[in-house]
N, C-alpha and C positions, 0 to 999 in steps of 0.2 A: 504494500500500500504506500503511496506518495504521503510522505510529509511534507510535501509543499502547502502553505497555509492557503488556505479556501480564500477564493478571489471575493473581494465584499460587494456586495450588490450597489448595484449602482443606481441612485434614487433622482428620479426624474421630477423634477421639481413642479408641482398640481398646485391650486388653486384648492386650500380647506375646504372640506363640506360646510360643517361648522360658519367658517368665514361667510360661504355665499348665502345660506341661511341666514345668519345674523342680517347681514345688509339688506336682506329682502323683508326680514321682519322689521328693521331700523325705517324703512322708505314709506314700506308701508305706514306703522305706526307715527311718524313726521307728517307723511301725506295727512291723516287724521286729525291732528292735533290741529294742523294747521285749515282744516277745511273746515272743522269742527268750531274753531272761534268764528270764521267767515259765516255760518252758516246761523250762530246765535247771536250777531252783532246785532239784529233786528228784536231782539227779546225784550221787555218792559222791565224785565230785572237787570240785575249785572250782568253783563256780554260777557263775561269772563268766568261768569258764573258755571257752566258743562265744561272749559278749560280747564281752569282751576281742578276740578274736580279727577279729570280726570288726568292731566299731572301727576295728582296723588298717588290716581289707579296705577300710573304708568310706571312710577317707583317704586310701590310695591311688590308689580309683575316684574321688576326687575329686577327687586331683591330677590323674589320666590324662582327666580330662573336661576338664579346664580346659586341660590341654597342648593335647587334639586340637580345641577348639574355637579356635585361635590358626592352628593349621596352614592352609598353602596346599593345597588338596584337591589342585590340579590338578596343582603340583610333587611331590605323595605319590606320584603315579601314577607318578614313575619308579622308585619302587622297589616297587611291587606284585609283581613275580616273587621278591625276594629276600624280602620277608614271605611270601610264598607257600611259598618254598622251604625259610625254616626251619621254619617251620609243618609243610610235608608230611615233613620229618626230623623232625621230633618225634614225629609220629604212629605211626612206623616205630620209633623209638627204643623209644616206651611197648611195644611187642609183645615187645620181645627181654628175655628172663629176666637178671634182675639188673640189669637197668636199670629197665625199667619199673616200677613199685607196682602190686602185686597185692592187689587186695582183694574178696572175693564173688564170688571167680572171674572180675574183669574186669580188664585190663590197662587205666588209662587217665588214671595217673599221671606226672609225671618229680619227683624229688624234690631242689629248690634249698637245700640247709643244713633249717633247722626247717618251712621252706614247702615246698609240695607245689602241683605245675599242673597241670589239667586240660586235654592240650593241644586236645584235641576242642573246646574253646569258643573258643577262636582262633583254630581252623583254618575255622568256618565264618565268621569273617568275612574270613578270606585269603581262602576259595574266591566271598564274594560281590565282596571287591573286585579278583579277577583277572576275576573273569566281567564286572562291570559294563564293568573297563579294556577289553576284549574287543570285544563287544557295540558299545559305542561306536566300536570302532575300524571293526570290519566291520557298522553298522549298515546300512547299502547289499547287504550281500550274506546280510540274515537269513534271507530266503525261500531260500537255497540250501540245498541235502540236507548236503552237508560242510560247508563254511565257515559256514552258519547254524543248523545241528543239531546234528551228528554231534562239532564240534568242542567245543562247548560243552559236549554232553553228557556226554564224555571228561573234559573239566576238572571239574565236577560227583559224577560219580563215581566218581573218582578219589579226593576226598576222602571222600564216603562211604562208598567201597566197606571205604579205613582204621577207620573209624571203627567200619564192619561189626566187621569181625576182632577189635575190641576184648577181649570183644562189646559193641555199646553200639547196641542195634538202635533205638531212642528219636532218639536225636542223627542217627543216618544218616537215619533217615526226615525227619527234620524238614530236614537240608541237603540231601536231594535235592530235598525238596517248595519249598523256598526257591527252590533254583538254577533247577529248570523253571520256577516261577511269574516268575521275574526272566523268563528266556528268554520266557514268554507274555506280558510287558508290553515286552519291544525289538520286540517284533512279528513272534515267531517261531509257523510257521504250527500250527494244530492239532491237525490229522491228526498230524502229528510230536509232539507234545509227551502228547496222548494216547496212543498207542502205548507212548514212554518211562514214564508212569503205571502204564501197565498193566504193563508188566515188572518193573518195579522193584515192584510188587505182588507179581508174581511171585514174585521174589527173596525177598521179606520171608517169606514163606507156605513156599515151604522152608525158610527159614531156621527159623523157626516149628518147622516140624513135625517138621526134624530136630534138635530141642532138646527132650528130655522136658520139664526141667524149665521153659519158656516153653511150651509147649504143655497143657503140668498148670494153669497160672498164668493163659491165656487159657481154658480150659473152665471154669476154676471161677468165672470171671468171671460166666458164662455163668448162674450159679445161687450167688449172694454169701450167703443165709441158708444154705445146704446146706452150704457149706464156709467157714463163719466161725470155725472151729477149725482151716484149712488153708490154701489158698491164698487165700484174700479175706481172712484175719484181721484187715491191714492194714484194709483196705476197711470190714470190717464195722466195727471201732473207729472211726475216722472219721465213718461213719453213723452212731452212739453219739454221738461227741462233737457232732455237730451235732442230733440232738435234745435231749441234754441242754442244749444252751447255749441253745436258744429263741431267742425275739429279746432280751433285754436279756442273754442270759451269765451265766455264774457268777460270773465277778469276775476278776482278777489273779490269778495262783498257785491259785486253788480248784478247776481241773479234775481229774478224777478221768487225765487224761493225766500229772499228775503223780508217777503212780504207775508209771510206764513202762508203762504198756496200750499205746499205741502206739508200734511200734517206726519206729526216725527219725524222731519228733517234728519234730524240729529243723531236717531239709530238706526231705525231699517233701512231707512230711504236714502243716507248718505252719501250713495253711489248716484244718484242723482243727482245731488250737489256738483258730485267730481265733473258728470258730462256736462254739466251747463256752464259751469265757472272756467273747469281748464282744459273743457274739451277732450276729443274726442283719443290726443295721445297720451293725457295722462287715465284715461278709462282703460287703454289697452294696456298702458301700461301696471296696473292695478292685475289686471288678467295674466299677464307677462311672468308677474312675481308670485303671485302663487302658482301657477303652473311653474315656475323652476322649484320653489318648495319642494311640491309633491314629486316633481323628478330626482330632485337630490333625496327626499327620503325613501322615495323608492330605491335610487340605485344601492342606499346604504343599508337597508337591509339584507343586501345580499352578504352581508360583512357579520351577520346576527350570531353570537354564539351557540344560541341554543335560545328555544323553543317561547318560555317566558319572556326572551328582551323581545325576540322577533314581535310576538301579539302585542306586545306592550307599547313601540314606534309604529306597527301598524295602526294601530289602532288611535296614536294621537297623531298619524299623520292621515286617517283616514277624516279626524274631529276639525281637523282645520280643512282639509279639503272641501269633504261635502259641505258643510257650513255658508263657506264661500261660495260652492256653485249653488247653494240654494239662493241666498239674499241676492245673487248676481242673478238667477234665474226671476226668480219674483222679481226685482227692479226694472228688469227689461221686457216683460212681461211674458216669459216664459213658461212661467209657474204661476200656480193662484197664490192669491195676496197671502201669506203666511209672514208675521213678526218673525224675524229670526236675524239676529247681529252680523256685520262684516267684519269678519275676523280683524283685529288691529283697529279698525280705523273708526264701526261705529261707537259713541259716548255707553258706556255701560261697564262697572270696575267689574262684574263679576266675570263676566267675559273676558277680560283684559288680563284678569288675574289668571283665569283656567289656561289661558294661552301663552302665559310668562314660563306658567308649571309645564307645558308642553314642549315650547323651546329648550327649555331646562332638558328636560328628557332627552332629546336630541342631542343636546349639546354632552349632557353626560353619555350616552355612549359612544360617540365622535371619537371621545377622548377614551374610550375601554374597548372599543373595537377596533380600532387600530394598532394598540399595540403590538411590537413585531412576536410572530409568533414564537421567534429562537427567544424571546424574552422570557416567554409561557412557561418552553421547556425549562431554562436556568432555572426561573421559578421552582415549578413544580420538584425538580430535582433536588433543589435545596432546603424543599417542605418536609421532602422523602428523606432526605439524609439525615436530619436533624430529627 
């Protein structure tokens, strides 16, 4: 055998995940801030008032990114049932009168002193990282009816079904679709997970239909110039501010939205803001930057040790994904009018917060996934010798 010492790999110098992520959540979240005072300068209270506020949010998401990207993932995993647990008491809490904040007829509040939590955006990353711990545990026995369907499905919606009762029929749908699509990448079978699809279709569609007022809100979707003085009004404004803003935009503060034409500006609809004010390249470029996200944490989980981290980036890179193409879907009116926040940019701390904790996650395995593997081995070697 040659003793000539092993030639060292030669490292071609890349562009961090990590790095392009951060700058695409920094642009975004800048874009927000700054579209977000543009869009309250028109308000009777302090203009600075949803700024300010959410400043706060933004430093705290910044702390709680920089905490969770420090964390041992795999020591977290021993307390995923107790995150679980407060989370599913909160969810229960927000239902009961005098506790919960009640606002447009939905419970889905807990109110901490002058702050207020949406606990629904917590709970679906309890219910992906009890499902991931899970999944991982019984990955040997996915193909079963009970232990690889039935039990997961229960964990699943369980939390939806809460989130239903709210009502907050948007958020359920999105955590059930999260929870089955986790379950179709552990390698849980088809037949089963289609089935669940279809029900919980189901479910959504009575729930629908025995709701006048969602049932009024999805037909007029159906016909958005017919009913732009009723149920689309939202919508039709929207399609307004994105013709008038063209491709180069009105300017800073010069939207005719600052006349309150459209109502909640400032969280769902804020993507309307962006077409009208800075036109038509900063809307694609909104589009741009989450679609690199979702490419960069796709390409990175091919890097996944094992089975828990995998579910566990899927699953927060699947929370900011759909999220974003839903509110971009509704604002452009590809979807029915559904509340649902734009990742980063629309006014909402609990949101802002879920999404610090998610970059976090990324950001920590960035840094545990890459290390070199001859590292692993020294490691492991020198765990075993001692």
């Amino acid at each position: 055998m040659s003793s000539e010492p092993l030639e060292k790999p030669r490292w071609v110098p890349v562009i961090n995940p990590a790095t392009i992520i951060l700058v695409c959540v920094l642009g975004l979240s800048i874009l927000g801030l700054t579209v977000l005072f543009s869009a309250s300068v028109s308000l009777k209270i302090d203009p600075y008032f949803y700024l300010t506020k959410q400043l706060i949010w933004f430093v705290l998401a910044a702390v709680a990114c920089f905490a969770v990207s420090r964390l041992d993932l795999e020591d977290a995993r021993r307390h995923v049932w107790v995150f679980a647990a407060v989370c599913l008491v909160g969810l229960a809490l927000v239902l009961l009168p005098g506790i919960g904040i009640e606002v447009k007829g939905s419970r889905r509040w807990l109110g901490f002193g002058p702050a207020r939590l949406q606990i629904s955006e917590f709970a679906k990353l309890a219910m992906i990282f009890g499902l991931a711990h899970y999944l991982a545990l019984n990955q040997t026995r996915i193909h079963e009816f009970v232990r690889g369907f039935m039990a997961p499905l229960a964990w699943i919606s369980l939390f939806a079904g809460l989130v239903l009762l709210e009502p907050d029929f948007g958020t359920a749908a999105l955590t059930f679709a999260i929870g089955v699509t986790l379950l179709f990448l552990a390698g849980g079978r088809l037949r089963y997970l289609l089935s669940a699809f279809l029900g919980a279709a189901g479910v959504l569609t009575l729930a629908v239909l025995h709701n006048p007022n969602r049932l009024a809100r999805f037909t007029a979707f159906l016909d958005v110039e017919g009913n732009k003085s009723g149920g689309t009004y939202q919508l039709w404004q929207a399609i307004l501010a994105f013709a008038a803003g063209g491709v180069d935009g009105v300017g800073l503060g010069q939207g005719r939205q600052q006349n309150s034409f459209l109502p909640e500006v400032h969280t769902d609809f804020i993507f309307a803001v962006i077409g009208e004010e800075l036109g038509l390249v900063f809307t694609i470029g909104v589009v741009v930057l989450f679609a690199v996200i979702f490419a960069v944490g796709l390409l990175h989980l091919r890097k996944a040790p094992n089975l828990f981290q995998f579910l566990l980036v899927a699953g927060s890179l699947l929370l900011i994904s759909l999220q974003a193409l839903v509110n971009l879907g509704v604002v452009t009116g590809c979807l029915p009018t559904k509340g649902m926040s734009l990742p980063f940019i629309s006014a909402g701390g609990s949101n802002l917060l879920l999404m610090g904790i998610l970059v976090g996650i990324f950001l920590n395995t960035q840094r545990a996934w890459t290390r070199p593997a001859l590292m692993r081995r020294e490691r492991s070697l020198k765990e075993v010798m001692a």
